[in-house]
VMD Tcl script that builds the backbone (N, CA, C; Angstrom):
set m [mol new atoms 393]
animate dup $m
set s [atomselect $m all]
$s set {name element resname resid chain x y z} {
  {N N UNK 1 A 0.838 -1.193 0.000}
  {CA C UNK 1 A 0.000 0.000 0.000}
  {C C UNK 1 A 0.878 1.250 0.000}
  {N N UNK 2 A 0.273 2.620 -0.976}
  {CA C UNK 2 A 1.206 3.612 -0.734}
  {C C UNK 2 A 1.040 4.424 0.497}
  {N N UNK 3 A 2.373 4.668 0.771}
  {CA C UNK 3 A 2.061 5.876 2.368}
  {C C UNK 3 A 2.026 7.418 1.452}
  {N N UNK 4 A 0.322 7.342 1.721}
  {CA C UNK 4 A 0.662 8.919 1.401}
  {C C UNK 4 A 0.661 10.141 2.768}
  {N N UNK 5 A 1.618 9.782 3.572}
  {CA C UNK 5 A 1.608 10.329 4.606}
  {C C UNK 5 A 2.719 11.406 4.501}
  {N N UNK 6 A 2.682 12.543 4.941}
  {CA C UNK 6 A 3.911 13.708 5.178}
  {C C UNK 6 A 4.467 13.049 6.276}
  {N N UNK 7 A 5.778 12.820 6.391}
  {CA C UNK 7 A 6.867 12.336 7.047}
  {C C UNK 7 A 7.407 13.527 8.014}
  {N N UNK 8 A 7.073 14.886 7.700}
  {CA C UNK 8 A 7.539 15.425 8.380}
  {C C UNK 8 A 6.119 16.095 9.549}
  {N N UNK 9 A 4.811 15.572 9.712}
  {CA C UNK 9 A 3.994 15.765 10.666}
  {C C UNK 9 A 2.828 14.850 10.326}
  {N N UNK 10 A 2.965 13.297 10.039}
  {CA C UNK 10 A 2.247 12.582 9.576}
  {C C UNK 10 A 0.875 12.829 9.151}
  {N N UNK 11 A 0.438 13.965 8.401}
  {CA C UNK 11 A -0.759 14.153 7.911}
  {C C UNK 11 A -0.709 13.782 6.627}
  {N N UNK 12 A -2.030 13.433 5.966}
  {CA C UNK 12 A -2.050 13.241 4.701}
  {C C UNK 12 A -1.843 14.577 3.811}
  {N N UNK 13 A -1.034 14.516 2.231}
  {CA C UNK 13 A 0.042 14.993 1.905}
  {C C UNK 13 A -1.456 15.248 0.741}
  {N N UNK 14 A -1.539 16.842 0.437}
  {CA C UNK 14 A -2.729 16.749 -0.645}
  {C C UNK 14 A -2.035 16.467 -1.979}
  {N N UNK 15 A -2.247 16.230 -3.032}
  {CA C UNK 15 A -2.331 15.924 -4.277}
  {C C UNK 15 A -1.421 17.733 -4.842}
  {N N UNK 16 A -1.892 18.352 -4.305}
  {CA C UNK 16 A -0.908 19.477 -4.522}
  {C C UNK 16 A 0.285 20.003 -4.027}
  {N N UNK 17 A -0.181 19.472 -2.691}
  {CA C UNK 17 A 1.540 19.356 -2.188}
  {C C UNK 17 A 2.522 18.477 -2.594}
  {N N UNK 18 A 1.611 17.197 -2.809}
  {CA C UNK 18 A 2.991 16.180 -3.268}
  {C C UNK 18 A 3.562 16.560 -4.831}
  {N N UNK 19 A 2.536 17.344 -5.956}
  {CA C UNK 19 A 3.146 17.726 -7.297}
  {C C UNK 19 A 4.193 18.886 -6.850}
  {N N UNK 20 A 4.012 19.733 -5.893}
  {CA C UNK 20 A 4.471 21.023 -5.709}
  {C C UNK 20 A 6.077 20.413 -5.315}
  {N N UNK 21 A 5.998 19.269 -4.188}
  {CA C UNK 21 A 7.287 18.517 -3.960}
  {C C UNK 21 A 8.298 18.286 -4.762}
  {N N UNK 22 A 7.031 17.216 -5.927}
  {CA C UNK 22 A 7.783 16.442 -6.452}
  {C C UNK 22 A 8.469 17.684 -7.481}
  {N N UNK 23 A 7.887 18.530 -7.833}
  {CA C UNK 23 A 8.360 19.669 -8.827}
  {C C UNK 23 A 9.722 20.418 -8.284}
  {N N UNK 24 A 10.039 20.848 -7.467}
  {CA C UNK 24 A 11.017 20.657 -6.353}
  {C C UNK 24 A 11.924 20.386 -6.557}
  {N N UNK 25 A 11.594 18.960 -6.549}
  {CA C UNK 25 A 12.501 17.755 -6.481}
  {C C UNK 25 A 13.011 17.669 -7.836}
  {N N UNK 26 A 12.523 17.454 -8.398}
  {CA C UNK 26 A 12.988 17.684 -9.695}
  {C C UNK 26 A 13.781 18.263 -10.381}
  {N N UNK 27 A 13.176 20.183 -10.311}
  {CA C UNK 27 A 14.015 21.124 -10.774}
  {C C UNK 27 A 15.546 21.167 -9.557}
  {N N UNK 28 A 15.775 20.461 -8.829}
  {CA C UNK 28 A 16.996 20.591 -8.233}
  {C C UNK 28 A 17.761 19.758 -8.732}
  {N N UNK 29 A 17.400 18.774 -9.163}
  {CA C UNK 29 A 18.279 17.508 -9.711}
  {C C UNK 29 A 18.147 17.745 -11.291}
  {N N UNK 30 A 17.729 18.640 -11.767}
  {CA C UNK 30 A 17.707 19.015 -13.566}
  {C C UNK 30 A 18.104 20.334 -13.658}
  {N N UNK 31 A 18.791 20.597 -14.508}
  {CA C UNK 31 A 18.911 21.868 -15.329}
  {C C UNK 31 A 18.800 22.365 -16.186}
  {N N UNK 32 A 19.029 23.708 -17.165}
  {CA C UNK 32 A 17.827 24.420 -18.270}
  {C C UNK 32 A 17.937 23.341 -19.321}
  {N N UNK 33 A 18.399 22.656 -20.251}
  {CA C UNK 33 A 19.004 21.699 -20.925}
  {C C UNK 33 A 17.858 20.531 -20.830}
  {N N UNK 34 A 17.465 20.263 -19.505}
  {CA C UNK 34 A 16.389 19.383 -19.587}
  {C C UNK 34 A 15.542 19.519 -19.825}
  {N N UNK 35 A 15.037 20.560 -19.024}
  {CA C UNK 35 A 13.750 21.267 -19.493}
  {C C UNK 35 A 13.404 21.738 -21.359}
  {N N UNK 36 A 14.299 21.984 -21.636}
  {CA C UNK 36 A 14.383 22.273 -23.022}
  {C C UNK 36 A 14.057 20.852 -23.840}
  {N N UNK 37 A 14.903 19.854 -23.081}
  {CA C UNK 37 A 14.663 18.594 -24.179}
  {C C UNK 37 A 13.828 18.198 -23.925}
  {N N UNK 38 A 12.660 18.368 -22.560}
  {CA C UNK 38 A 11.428 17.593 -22.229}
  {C C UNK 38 A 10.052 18.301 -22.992}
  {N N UNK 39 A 10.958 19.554 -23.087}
  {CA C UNK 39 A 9.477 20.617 -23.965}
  {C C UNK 39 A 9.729 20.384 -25.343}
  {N N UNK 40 A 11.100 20.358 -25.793}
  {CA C UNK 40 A 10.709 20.286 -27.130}
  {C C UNK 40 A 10.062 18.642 -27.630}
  {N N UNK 41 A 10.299 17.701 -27.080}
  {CA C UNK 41 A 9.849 16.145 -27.213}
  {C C UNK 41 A 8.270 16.685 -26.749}
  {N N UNK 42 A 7.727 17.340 -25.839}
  {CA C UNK 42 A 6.323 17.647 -26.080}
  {C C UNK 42 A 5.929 18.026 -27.047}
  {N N UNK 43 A 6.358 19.070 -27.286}
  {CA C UNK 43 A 6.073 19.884 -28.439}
  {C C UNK 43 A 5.959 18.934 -29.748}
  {N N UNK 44 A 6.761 18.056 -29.594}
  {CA C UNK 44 A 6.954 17.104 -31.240}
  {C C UNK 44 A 6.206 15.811 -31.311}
  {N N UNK 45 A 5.455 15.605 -30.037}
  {CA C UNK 45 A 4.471 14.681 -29.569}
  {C C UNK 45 A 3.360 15.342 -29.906}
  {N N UNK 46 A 3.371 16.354 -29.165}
  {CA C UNK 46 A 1.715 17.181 -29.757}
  {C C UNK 46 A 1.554 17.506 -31.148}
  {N N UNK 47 A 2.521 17.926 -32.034}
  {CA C UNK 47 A 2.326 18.044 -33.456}
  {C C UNK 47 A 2.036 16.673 -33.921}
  {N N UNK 48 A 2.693 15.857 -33.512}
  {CA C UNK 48 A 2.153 14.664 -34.213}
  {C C UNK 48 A 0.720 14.175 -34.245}
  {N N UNK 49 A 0.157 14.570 -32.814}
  {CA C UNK 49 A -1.184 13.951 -32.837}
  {C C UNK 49 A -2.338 15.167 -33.151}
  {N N UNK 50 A -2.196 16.598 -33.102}
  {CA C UNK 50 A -2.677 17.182 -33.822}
  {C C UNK 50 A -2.783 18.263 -34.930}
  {N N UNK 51 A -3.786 18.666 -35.664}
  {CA C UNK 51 A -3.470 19.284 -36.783}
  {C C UNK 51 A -3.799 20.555 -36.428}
  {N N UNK 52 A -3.826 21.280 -37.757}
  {CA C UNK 52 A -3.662 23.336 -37.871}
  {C C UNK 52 A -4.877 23.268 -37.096}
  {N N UNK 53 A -6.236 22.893 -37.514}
  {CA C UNK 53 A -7.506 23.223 -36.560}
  {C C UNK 53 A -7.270 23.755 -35.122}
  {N N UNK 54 A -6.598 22.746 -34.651}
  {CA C UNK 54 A -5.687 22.071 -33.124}
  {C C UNK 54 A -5.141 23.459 -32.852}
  {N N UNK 55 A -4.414 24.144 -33.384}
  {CA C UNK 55 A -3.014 24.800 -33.380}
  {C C UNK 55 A -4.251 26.566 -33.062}
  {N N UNK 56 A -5.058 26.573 -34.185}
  {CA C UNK 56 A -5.330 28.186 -34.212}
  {C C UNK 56 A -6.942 28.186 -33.218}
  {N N UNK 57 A -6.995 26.750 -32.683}
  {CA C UNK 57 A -8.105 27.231 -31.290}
  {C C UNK 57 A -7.512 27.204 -30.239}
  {N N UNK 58 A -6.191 26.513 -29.938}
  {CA C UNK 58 A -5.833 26.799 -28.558}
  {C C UNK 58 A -4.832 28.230 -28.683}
  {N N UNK 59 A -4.517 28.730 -30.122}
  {CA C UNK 59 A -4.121 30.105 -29.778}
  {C C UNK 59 A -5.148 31.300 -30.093}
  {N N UNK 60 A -5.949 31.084 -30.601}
  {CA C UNK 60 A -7.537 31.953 -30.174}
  {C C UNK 60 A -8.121 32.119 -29.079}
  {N N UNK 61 A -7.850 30.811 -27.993}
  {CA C UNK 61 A -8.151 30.670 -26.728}
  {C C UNK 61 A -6.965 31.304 -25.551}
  {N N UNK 62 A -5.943 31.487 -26.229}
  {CA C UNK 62 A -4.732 32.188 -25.461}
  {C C UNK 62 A -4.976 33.435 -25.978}
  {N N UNK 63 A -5.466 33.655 -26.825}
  {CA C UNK 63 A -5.464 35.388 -27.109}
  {C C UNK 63 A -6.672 36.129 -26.748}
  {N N UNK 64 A -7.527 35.236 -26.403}
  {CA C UNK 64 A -8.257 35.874 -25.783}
  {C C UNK 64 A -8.028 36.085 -24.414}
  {N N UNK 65 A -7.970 34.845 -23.674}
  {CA C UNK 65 A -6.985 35.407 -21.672}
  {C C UNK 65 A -6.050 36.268 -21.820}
  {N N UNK 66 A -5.316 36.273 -23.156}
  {CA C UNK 66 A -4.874 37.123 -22.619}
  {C C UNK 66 A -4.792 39.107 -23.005}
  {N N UNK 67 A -5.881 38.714 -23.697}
  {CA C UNK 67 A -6.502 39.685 -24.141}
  {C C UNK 67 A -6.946 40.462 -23.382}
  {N N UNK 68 A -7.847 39.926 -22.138}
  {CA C UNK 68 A -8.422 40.240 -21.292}
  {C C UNK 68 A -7.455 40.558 -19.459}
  {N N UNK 69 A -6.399 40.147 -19.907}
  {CA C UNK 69 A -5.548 40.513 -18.514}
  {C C UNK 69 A -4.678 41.662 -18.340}
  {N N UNK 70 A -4.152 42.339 -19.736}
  {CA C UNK 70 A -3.272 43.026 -20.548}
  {C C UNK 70 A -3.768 44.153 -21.584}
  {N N UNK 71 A -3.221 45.250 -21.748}
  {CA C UNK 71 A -3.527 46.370 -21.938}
  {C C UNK 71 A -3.094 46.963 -23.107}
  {N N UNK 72 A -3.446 47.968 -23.929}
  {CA C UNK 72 A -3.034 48.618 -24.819}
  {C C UNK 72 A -1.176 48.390 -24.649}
  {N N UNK 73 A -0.955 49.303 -23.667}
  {CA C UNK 73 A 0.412 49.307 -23.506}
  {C C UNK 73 A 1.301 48.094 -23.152}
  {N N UNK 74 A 0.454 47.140 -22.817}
  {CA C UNK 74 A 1.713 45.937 -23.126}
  {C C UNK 74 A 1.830 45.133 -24.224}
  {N N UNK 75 A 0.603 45.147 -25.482}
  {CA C UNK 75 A 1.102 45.169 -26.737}
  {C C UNK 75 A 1.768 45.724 -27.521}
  {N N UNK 76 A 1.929 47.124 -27.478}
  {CA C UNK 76 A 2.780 47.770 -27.383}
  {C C UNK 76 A 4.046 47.681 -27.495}
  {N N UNK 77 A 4.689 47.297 -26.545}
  {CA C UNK 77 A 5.770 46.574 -25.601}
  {C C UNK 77 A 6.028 45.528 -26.034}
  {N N UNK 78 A 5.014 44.641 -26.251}
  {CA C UNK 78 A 5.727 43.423 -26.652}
  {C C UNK 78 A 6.096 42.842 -28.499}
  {N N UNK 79 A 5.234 44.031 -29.121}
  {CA C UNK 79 A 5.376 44.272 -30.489}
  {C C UNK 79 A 6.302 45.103 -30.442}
  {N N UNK 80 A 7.057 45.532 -30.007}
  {CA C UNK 80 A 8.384 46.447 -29.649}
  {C C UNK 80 A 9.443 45.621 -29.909}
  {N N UNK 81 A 9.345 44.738 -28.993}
  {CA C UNK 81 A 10.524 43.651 -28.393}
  {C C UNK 81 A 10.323 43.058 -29.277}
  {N N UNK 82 A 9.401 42.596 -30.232}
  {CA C UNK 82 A 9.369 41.588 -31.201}
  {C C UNK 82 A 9.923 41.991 -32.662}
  {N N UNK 83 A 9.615 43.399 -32.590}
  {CA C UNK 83 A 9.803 44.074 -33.599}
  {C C UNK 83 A 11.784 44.027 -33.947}
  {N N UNK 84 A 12.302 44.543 -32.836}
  {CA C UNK 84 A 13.420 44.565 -32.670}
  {C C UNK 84 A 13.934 43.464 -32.926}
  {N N UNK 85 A 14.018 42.206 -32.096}
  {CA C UNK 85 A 14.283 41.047 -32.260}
  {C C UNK 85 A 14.084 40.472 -33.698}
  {N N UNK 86 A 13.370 40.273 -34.142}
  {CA C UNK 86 A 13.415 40.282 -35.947}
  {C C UNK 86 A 14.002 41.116 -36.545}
  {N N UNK 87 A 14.011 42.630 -36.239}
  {CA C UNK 87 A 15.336 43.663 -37.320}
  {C C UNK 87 A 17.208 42.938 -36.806}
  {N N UNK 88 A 16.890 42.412 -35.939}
  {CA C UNK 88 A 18.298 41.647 -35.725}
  {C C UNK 88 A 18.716 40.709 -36.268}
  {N N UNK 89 A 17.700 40.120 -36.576}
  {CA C UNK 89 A 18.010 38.410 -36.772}
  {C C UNK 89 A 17.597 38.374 -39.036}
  {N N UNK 90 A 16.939 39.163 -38.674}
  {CA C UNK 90 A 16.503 39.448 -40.747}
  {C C UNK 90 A 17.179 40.469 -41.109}
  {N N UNK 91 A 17.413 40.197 -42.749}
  {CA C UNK 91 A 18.337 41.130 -43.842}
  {C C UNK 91 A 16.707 41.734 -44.848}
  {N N UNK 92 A 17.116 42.766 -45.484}
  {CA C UNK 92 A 16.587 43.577 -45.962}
  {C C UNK 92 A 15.438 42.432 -47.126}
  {N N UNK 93 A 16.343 41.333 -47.606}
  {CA C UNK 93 A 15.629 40.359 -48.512}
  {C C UNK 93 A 14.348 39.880 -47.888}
  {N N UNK 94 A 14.540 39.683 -46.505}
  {CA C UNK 94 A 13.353 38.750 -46.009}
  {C C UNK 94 A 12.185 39.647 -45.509}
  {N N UNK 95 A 12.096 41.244 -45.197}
  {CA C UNK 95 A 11.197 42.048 -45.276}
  {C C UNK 95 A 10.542 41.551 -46.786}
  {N N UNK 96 A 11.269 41.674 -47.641}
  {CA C UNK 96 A 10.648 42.117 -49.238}
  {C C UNK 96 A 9.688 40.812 -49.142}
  {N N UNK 97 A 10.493 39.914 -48.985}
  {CA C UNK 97 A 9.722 38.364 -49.217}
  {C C UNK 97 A 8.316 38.352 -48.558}
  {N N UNK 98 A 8.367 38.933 -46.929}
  {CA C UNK 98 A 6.901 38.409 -46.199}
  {C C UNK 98 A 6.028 39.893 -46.576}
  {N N UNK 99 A 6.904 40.998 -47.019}
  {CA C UNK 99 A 5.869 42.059 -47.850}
  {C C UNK 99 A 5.117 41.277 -49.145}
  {N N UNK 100 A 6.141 40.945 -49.637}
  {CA C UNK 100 A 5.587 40.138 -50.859}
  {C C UNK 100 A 3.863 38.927 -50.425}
  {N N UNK 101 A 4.755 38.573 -49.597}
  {CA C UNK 101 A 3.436 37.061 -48.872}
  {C C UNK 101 A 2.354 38.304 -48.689}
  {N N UNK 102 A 2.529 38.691 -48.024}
  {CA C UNK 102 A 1.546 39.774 -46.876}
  {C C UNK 102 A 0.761 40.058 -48.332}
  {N N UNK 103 A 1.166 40.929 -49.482}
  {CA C UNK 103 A 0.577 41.362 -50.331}
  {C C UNK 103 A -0.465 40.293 -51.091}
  {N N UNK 104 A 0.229 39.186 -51.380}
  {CA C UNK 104 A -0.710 38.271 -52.021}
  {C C UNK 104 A -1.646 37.776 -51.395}
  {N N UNK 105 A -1.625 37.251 -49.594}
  {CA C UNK 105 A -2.761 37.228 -49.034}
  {C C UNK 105 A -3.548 38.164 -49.493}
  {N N UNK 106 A -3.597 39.365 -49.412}
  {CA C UNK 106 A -4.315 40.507 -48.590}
  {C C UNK 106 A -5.108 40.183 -50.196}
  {N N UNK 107 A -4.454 40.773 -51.017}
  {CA C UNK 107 A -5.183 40.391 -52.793}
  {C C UNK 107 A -6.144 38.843 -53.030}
  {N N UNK 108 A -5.645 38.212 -52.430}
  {CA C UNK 108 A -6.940 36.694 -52.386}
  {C C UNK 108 A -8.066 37.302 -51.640}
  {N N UNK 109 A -7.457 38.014 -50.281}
  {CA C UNK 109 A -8.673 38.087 -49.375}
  {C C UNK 109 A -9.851 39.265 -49.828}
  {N N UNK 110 A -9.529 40.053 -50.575}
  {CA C UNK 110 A -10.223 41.872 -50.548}
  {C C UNK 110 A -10.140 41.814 -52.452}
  {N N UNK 111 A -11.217 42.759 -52.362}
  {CA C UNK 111 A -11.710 43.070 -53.708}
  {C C UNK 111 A -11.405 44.640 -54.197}
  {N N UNK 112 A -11.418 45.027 -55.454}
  {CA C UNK 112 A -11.396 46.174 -56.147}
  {C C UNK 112 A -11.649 47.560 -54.511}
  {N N UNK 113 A -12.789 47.402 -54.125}
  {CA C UNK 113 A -13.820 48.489 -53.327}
  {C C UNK 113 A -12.730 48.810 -52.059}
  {N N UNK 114 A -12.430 47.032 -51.861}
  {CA C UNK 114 A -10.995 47.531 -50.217}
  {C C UNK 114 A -9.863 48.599 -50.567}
  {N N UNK 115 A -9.160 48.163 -51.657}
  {CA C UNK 115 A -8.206 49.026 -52.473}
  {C C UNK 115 A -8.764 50.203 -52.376}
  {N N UNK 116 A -10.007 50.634 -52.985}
  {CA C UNK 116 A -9.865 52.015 -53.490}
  {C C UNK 116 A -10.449 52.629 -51.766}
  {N N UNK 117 A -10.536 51.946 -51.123}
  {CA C UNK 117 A -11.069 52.198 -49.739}
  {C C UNK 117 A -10.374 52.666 -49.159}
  {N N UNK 118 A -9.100 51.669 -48.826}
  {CA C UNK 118 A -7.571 51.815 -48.026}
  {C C UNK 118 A -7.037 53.231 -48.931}
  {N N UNK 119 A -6.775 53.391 -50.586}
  {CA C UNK 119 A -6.283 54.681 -50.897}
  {C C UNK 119 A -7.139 55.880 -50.673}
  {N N UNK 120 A -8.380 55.711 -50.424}
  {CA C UNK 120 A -8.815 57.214 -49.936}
  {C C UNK 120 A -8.627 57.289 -49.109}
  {N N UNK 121 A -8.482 56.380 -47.378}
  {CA C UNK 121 A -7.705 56.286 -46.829}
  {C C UNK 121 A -6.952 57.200 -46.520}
  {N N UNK 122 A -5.494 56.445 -47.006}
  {CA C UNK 122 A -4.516 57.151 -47.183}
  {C C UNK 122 A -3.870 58.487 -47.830}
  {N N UNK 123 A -5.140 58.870 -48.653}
  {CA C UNK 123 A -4.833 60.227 -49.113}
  {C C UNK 123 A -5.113 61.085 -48.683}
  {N N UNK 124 A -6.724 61.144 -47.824}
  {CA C UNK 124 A -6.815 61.660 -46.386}
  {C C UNK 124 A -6.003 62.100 -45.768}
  {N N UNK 125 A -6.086 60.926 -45.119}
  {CA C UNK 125 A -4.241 61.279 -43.956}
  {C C UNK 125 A -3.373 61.784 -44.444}
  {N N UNK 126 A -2.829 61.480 -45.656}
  {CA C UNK 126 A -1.650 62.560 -46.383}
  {C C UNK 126 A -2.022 64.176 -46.045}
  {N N UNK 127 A -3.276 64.234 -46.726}
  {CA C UNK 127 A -3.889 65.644 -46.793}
  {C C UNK 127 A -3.515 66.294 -45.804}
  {N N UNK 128 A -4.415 65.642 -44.538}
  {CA C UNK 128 A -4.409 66.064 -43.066}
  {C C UNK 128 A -2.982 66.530 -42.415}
  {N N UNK 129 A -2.373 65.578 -42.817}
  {CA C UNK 129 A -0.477 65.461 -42.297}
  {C C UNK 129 A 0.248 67.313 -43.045}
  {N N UNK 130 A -0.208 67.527 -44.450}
  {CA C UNK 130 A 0.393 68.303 -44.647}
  {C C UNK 130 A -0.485 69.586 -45.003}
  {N N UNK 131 A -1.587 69.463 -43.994}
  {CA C UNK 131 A -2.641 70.543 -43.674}
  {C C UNK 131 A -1.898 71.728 -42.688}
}
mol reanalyze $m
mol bondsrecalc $m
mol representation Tube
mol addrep $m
């Protein structure tokens, strides 16, 4: 039989204390390296068993919590940091390329009326800017 008893004041040990332990226990006897190889083997377990459907409801479902916890200004912030982090890591070619992508979506998705929509738009605002 298992003792699920706390050893250190023999009461029974809840189901959260003993994960909280064993977690503990764990991260003392592992380091970042593990953790890395145990997430990415998740990560390559979960792609296997599910598909894109899978992928854009549990991040519809993250963007919404966290939609709701977080503020103008920490998108902001974190489209900042993201922003940056990509002008580091990309050359001038790979802007052109996902301008390029970006453009051909947008042309499958929108008709003649969006175009001439977005340029009055923008000629507006020109106007205004050098009003």
């Amino acid at each position: 039989m298992v003792n699920n008893k706390n050893n250190n004041n023999d009461e029974k040990m809840s189901r959260e204390e003993r994960g909280r332990k064993g977690g503990e226990a764990t991260s003392d006897n592992h380091g970042k390296e593990f953790y890395q190889e145990i997430g990415q083997k998740g990560g390559e377990a979960t792609a296997e068993n599910h598909d894109k459907k899978f992928y854009q409801e549990i991040g519809k479902k993250g963007g919404e919590t966290t939609a709701e916890t977080h503020d103008k200004e920490f998108y902001q912030e974190i489209g900042q940091k993201g922003g940056e982090a990509t002008a580091e890591n990309h050359d001038k070619e790979f802007y052109q390329e996902i301008g390029k992508k970006g453009g051909e979506a947008t042309a499958e998705n929108h008709d003649k009326e969006f175009y001439q929509e977005i340029g009055k738009k923008g000629g507006e605002s020109r106007q205004h800017k050098n009003d």
